[in-house]
C-alpha positions as CSV (number, residue, x, y, z in Angstrom):
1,X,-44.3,-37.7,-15.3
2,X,-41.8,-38.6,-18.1
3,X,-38.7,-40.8,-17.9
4,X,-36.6,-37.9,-18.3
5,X,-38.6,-35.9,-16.0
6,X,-37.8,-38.7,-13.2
7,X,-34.3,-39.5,-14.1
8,X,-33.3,-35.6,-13.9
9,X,-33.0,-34.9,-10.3
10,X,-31.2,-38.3,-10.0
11,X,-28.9,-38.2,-12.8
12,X,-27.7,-34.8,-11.7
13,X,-27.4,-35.4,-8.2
14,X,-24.7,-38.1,-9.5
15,X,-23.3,-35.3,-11.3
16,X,-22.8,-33.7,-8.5
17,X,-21.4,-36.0,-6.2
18,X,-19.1,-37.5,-9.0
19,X,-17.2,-34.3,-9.4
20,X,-17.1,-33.7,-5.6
21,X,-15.8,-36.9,-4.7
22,X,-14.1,-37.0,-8.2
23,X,-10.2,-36.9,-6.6
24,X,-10.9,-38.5,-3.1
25,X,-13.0,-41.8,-3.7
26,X,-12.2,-42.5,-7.3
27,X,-8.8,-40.3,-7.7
28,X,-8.7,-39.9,-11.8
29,X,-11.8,-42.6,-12.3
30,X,-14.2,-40.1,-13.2
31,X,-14.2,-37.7,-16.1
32,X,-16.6,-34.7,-16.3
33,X,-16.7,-32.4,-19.4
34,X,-19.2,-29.8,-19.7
35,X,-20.1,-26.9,-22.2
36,X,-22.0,-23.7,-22.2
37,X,-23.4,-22.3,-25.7
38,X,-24.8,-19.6,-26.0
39,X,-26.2,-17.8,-29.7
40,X,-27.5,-14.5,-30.5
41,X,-30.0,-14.2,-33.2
42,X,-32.0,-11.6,-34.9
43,X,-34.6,-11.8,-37.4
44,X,-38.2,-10.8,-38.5
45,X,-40.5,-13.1,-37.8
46,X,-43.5,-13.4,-40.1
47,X,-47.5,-11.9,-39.3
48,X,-50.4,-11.9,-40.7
49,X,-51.5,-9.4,-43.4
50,X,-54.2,-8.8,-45.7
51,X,-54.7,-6.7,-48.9
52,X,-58.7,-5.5,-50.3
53,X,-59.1,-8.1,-53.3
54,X,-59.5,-5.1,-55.8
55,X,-56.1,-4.3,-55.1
56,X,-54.2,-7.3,-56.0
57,X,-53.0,-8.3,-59.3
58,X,-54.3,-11.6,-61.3
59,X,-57.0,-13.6,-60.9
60,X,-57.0,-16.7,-59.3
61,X,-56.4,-18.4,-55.7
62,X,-52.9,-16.7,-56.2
63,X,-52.3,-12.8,-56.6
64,X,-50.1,-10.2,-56.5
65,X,-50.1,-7.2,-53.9
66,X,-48.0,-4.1,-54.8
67,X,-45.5,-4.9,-52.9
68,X,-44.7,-8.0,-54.9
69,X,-45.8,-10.3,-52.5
70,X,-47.9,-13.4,-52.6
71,X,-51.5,-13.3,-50.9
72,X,-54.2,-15.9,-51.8
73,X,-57.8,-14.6,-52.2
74,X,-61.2,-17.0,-51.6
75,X,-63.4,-16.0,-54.2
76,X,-66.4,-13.8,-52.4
77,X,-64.2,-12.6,-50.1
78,X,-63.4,-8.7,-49.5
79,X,-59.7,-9.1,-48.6
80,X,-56.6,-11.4,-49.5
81,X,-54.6,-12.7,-46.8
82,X,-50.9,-13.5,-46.7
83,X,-47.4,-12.4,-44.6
84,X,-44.8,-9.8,-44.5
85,X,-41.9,-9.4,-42.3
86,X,-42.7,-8.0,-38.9
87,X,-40.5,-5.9,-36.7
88,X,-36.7,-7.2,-35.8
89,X,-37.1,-9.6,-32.8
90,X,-33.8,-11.9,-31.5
91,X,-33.5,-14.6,-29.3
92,X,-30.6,-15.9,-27.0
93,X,-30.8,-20.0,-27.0
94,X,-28.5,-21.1,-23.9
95,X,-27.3,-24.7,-24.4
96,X,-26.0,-26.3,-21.3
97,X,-24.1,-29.8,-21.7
98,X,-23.0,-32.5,-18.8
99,X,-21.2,-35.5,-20.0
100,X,-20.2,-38.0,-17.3
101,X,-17.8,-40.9,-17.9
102,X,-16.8,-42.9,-14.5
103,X,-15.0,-46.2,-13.9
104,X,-13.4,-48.0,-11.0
105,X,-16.3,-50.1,-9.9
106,X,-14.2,-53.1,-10.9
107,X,-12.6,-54.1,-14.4
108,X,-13.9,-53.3,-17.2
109,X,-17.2,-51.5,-15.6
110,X,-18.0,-47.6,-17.4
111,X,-20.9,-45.7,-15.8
112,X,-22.0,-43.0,-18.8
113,X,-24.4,-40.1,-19.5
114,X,-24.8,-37.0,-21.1
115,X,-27.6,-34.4,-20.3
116,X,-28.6,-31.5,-21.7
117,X,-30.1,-28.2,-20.4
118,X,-31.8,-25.5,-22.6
119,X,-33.9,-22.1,-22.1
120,X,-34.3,-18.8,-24.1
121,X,-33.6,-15.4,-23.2
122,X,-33.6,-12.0,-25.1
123,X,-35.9,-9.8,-26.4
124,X,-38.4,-12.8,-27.5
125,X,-37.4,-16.1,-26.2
126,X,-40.3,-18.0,-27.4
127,X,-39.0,-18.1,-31.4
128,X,-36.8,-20.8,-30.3
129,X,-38.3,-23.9,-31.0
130,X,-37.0,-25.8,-28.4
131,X,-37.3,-23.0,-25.9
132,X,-39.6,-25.0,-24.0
133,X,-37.7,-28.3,-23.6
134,X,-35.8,-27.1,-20.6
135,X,-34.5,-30.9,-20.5
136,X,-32.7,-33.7,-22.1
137,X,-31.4,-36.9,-21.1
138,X,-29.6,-37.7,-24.0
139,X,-27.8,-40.8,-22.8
140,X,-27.4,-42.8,-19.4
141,X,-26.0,-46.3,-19.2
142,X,-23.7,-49.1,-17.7
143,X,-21.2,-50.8,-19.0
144,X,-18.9,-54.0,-18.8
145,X,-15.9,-54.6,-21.2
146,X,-14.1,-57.9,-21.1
147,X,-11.8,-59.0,-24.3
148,X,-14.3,-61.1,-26.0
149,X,-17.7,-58.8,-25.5
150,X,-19.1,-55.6,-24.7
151,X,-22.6,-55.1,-22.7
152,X,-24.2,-51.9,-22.3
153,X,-27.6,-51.2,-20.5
154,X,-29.7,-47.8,-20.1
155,X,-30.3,-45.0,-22.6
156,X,-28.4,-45.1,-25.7
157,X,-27.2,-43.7,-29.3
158,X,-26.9,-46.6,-32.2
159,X,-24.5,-45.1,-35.2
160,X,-24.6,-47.4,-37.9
161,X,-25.1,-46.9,-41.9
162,X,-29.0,-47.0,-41.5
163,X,-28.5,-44.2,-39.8
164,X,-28.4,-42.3,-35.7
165,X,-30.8,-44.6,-33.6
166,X,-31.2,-43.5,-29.9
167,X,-33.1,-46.0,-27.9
168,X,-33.7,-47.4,-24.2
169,X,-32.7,-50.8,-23.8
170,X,-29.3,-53.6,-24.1
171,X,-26.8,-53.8,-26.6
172,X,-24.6,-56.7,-26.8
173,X,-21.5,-56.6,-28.7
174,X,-19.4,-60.0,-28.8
175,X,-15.7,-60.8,-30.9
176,X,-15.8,-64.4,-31.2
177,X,-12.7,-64.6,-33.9
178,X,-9.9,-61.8,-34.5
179,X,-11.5,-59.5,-37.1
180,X,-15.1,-60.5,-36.4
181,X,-18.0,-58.7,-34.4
182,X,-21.7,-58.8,-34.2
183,X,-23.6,-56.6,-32.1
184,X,-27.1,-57.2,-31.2
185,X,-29.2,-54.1,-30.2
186,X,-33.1,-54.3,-28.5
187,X,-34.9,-52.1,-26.8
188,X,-37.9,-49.3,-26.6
189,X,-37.0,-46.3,-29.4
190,X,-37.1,-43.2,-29.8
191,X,-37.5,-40.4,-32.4
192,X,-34.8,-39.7,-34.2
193,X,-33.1,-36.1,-33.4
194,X,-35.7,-35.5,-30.9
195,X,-34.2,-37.9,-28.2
196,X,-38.4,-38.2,-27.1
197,X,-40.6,-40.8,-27.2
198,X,-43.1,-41.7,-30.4
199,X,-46.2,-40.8,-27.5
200,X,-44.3,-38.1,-25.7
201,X,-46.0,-34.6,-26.1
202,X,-42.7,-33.4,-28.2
203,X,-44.0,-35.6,-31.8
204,X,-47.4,-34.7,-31.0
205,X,-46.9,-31.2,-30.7
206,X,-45.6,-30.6,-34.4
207,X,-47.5,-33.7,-36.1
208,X,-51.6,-34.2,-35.6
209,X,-51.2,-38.0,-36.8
210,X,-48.6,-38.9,-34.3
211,X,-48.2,-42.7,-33.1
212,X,-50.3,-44.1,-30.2
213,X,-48.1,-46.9,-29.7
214,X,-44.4,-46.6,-28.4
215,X,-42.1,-48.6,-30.7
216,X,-40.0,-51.5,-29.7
217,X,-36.7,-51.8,-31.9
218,X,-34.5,-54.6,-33.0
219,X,-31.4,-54.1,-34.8
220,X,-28.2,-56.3,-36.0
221,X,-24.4,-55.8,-37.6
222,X,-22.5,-57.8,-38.5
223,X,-18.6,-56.5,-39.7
224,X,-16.3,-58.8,-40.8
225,X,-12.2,-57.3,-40.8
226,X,-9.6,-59.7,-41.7
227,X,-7.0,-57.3,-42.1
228,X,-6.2,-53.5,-42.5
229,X,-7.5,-53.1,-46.1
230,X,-10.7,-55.0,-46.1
231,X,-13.4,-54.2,-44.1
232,X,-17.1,-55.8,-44.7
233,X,-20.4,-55.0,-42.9
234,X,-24.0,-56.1,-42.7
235,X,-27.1,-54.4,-41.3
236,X,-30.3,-55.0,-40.1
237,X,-33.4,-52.6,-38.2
238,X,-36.8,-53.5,-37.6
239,X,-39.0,-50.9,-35.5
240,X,-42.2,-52.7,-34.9
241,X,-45.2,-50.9,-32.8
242,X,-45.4,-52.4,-28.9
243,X,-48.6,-54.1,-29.2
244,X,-47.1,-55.8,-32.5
245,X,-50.1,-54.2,-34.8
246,X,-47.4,-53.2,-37.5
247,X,-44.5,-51.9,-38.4
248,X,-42.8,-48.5,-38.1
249,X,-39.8,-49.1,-39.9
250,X,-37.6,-52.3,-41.6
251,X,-34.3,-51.8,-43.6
252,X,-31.5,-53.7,-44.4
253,X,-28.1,-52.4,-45.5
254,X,-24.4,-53.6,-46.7
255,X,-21.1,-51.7,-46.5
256,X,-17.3,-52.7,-48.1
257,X,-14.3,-50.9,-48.1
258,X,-11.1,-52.0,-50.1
259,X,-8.0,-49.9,-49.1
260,X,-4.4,-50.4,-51.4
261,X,-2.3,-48.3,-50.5
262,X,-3.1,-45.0,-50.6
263,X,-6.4,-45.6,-52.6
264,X,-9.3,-46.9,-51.9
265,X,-12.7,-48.4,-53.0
266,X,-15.9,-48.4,-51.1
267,X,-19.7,-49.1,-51.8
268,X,-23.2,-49.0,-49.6
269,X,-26.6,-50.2,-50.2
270,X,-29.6,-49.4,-47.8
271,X,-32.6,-51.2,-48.8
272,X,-36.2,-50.1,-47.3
273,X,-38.0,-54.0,-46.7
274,X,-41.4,-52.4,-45.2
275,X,-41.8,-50.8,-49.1
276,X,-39.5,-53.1,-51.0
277,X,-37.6,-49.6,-52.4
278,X,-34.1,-49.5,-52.4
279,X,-33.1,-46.2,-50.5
280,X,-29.2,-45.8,-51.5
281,X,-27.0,-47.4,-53.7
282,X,-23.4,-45.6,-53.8
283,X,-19.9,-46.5,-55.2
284,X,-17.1,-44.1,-54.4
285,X,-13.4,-44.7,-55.6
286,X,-10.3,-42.7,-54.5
287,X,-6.7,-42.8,-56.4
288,X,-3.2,-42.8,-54.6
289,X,-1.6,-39.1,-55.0
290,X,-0.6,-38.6,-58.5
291,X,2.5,-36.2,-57.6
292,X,0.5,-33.7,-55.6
293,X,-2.7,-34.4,-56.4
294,X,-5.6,-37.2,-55.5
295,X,-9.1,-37.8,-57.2
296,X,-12.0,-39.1,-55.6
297,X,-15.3,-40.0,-57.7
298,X,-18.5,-41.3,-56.5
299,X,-22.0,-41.9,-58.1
300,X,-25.3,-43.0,-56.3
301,X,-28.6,-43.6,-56.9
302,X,-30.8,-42.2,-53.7
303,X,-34.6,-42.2,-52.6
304,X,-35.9,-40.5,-49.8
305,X,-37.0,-42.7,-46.9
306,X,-39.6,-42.0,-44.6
307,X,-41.0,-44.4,-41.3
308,X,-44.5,-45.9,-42.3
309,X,-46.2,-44.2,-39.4
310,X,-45.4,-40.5,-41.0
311,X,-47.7,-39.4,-43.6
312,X,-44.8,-37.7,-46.2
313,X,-44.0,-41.2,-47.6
314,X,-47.7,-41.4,-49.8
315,X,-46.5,-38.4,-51.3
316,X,-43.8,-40.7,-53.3
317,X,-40.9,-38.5,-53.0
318,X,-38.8,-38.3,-56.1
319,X,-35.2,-39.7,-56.0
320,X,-32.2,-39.0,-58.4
321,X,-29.1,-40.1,-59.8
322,X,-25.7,-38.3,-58.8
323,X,-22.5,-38.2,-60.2
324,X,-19.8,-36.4,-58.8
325,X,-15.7,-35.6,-58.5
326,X,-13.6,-34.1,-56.4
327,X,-9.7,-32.8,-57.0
328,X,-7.4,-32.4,-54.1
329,X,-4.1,-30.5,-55.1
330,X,-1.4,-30.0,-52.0
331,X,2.1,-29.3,-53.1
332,X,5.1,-30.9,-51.0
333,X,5.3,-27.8,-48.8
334,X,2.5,-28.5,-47.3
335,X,1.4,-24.9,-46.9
336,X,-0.7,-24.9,-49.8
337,X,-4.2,-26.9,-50.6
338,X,-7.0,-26.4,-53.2
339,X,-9.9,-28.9,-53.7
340,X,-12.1,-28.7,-56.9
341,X,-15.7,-30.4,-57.3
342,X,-17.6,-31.0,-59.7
343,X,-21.3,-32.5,-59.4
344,X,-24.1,-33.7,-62.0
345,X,-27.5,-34.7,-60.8
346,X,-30.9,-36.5,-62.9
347,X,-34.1,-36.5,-60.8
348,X,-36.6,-39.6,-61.4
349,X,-39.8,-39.3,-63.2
350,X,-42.2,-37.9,-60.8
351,X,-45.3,-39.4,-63.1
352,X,-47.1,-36.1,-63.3
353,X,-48.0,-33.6,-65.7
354,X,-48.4,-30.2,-65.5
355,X,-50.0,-27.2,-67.8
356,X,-47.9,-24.5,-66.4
357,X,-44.5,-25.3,-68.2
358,X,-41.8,-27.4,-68.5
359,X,-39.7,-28.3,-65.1
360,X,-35.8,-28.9,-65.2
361,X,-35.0,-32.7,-64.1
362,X,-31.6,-32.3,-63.6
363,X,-28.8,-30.1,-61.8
364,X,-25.3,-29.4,-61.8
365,X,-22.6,-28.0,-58.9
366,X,-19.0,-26.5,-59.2
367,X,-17.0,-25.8,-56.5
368,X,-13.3,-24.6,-55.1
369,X,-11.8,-23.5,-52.2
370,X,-8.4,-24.0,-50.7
371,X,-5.8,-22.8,-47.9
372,X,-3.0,-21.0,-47.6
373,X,-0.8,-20.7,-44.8
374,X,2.5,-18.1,-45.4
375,X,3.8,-18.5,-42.2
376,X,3.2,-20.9,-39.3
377,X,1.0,-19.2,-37.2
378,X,-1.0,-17.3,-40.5
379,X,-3.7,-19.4,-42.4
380,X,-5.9,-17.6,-45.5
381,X,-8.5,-19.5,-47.0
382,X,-11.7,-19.1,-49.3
383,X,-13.7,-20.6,-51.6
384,X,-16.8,-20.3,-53.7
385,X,-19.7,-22.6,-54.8
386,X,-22.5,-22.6,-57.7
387,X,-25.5,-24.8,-57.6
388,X,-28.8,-25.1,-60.4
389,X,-31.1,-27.1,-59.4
390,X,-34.6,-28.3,-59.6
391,X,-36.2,-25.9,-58.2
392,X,-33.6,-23.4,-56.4
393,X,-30.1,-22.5,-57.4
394,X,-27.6,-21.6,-55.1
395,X,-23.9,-19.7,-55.1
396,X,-21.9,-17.8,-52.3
397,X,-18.5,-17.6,-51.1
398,X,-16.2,-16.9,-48.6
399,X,-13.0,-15.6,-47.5
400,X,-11.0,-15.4,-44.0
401,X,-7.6,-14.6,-42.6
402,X,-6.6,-16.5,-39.5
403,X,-3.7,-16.2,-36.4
404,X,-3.0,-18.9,-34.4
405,X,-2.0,-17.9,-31.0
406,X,-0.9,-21.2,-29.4
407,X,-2.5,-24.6,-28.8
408,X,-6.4,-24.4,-29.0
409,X,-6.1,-20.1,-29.5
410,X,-6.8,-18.6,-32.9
411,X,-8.2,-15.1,-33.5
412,X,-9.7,-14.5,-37.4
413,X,-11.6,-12.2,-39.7
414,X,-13.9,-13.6,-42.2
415,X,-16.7,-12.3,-45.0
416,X,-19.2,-14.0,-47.0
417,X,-21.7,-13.4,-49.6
418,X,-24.2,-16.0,-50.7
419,X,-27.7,-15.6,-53.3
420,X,-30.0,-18.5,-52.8
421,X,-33.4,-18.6,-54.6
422,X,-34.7,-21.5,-52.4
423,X,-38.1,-21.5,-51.7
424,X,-39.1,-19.4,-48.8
425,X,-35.7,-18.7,-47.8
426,X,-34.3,-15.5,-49.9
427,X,-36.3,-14.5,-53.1
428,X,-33.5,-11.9,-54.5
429,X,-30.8,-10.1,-53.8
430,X,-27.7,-10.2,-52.6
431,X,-26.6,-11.2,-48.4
432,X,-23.3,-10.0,-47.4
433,X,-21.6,-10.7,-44.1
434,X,-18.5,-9.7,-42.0
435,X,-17.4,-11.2,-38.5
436,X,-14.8,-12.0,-36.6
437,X,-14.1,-14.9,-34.2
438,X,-12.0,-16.0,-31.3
439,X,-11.0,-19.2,-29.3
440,X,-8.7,-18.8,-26.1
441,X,-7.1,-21.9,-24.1
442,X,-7.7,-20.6,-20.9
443,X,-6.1,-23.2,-18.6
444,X,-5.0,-26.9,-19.7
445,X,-8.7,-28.4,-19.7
446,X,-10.7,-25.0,-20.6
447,X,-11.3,-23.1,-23.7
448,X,-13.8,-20.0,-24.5
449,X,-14.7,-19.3,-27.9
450,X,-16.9,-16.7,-29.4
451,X,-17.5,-14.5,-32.6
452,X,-19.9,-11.9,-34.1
453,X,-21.2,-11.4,-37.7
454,X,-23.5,-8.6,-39.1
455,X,-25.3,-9.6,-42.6
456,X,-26.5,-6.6,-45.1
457,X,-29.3,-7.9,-47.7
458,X,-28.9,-5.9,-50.8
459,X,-31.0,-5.5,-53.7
460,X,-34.1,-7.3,-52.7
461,X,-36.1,-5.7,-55.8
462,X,-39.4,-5.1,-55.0
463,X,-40.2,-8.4,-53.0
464,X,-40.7,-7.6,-49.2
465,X,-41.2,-11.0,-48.0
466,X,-37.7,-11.9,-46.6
467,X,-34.7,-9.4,-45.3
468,X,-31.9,-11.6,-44.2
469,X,-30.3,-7.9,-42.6
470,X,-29.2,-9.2,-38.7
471,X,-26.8,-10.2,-36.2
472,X,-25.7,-13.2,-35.3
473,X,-23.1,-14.0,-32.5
474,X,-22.0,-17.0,-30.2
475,X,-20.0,-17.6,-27.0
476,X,-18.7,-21.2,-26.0
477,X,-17.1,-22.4,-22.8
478,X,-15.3,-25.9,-22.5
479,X,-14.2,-27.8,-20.0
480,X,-13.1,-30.6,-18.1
481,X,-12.1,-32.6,-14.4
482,X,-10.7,-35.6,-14.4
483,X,-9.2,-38.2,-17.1
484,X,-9.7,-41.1,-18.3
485,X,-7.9,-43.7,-17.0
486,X,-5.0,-44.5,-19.0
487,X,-5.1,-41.3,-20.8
């Protein structure tokens, strides 16, 4: 049985008992928040299909059916195989959070945790990927505060520029001097976005060369603050396997911000040690308002970064070089904002040739949208953005009207249109979409939200591989017992 597996019944039986004893043994020591998601989707899933070889266009591994679509014929075999859309299918993903902050054990002591409960309903739950993780323990620890340091113990999430680490184990967080910290973190780890393991069944269910050691992580920052405009940080993460064979992952990292005024300057590096390649190096520079308006430019040089025990990293992903600028314009009133972008980006030298023809290496993205708000409780807004790139372009836009109708109540109307030519996502043609959604306060610590939109894909030529036509909807329901003390 899995950790999670035997912390459940536990961890929700505190649940439980917190919020019943919630204004008798703690009065307004414990804080309970929970929400309830719930998403409606339709699509068409993809089956198998097959063509008679004499029928498809070409020659090759690669043909052509005569409905334009792809198939891939063995030579000496009678038929070509391939996909096409199936019938429309949907799926309901229910998302059920818990997150549980208590205190008044004695000073400075913090129980915390946050669980998560899935399952799929609808005319074919089983689409959903995660339709059969019915659990999560996303976070459970214990903490003490005092003015000089900060211990926490249990199940964790690390946020740092290396990235979102989530990990069983201590974390240590001491102030020696005003405007200095260092924070020491050390335990077992866990996959990143899966909140599971490196041996669980969840990595070896979607990856045949999964670890067969868990990993054991060590990480280190070290921020430096001597006043309100200066702010200097270093990093450290090493992921090493349990019975100390090798290495699953070791990067170092730096970040600085200057602040004058209303401008500021700020750069990051992220260095991968394990490979000696440096990951991300990025400069980004902001002016003070120039009457109504403020610039912000940034260029970086980026690789992708993969963990050593993953396969994808041999494949020596290509990195690039990016350039880009953004324009903020908002006039005095205040009722008014547009932003502008504008993007350049050169991909590295991949080191291959190829017979087929000549590949772009570079790209380029514009972009505007703004705000408008007439009156008080009115807001109109829309925008519209064009990407080329290697391999895919995108544009689409969007529009919406919105009403306020009081603190945390809106109700608005929005459309859309978008073409992408991403590789097996849309082909051609044209989506277009219309919804409407809605958020209601419906006491002081509750709010429902929900909305609808319908999408029509036009013009799909003679390609009958994708057909983005569906529904999508989504209901949400917030809310809260208890406060946290102080608040």
């Amino acid at each position: 049985m899995s950790l999670c597996a035997r912390l459940a019944p536990i961890f929700l039986g505190a649940i439980l008992l917190g919020t019943a004893t919630a204004g008798e043994a703690f009065g307004q020591d414990v804080r309970l928040t929970g929400s309830t998601n719930l998403r409606y989707v339709e699509l068409r899933p993809f089956v198998p299909d097959s063509v008679l070889a004499v029928d498809a266009e070409g020659t090759g591994l690669y043909r052509q059916a005569a409905d334009g679509g792809v198939v891939r014929c063995v030579a000496g075999d009678t038929f070509c195989r391939g996909t096409r859309p199936g019938a429309t299918t949907s799926t309901v993903p229910v998302v059920q959070d818990l997150e549980l902050s208590a205190w008044g054990f004695g000073e400075g002591i913090r129980v915390y945790g946050q669980v998560r409960g899935r399952t799929g309903l609808g005319g074919n739950p089983d689409i959903w990927p995660q339709a059969d993780d019915a659990f999560d323990l996303l976070s459970a620890y214990g903490e003490l505060t005092r003015e000089r340091y900060r211990v926490r113990a249990g199940r964790q999430w690390a946020t740092s520029g290396l990235g979102f680490y989530n990990f069983d184990g201590l974390a240590l967080m001491l102030i020696p001097v005003a405007g200095l910290s260092l924070e020491g973190l050390a335990g077992r780890s866990l996959v990143r976005g899966i909140n599971e393991p490196r041996t669980g069944g969840a990595l070896a269910a979607i990856d045949d060369l999964a670890p067969v050691e868990p990993g054991i992580m060590m990480s280190a920052r070290v921020q430096y603050q001597p006043s309100g405009r200066l702010s200097l940080t270093a990093l450290y993460h090493r992921d090493i396997r349990r019975d100390r064979a090798g290495l699953y992952s070791e990067l170092a990292g730096a970040q600085g911000v200057y602040r004058f005024g209303q401008a500021s300057a700020e750069g990051a590096l992220e260095a991968d040690l394990a490979t000696g390649q440096l990951n991300e190096a990025r400069v980004r520079v902001r002016t003070p308002l120039i009457g109504s308006t403020a610039i912000a430019a940034e260029v970086r040089r980026y690789r992708p970064y993969f963990e050593l025990w993953t396969i994808w990293g041999a494949f020596s992903p290509v990195g690039f070089d990016e350039g880009r600028v953004n324009l903020t314009w908002a006039p005095g009133a205040g009722n008014l904002l547009l932003r502008g972008e504008g993007s350049y980006r050169a991909y590295h030298d991949t080191g291959t040739e190829t017979s087929v023809g000549r590949f772009r290496t570079d790209g380029w993205g514009v972009g505007l949208d703004g705000s408008w708000s007439p009156r008080d409780l009115w807001q109109v807004e829309g925008g519209y953005r064009l990407e080329v790139s290697f391999g895919s372009t995108r544009s689409e836009g969007h529009a919406g009207v919105r009403r306020r109708l009081g603190e945390l109540s809106h109700v608005s109307v929005n459309a859309l249109a978008f073409q992408r030519l991403y590789e097996f996502r849309l082909e051609e043609g044209v989506v277009l979409g219309i919804g409407a959604d809605a958020s209601i306060r419906l006491t002081e610590r509750s709010r429902l939200a929900g909305g609808l939109t319908g999408y029509r894909h036009l013009d799909r030529g003679t390609q009958a591989q994708m057909d983005w036509t569906q529904l999508r909807g989504h209901v949400r329901l917030e809310w809260t017992v208890g406060a946290e003390p102080g608040l």
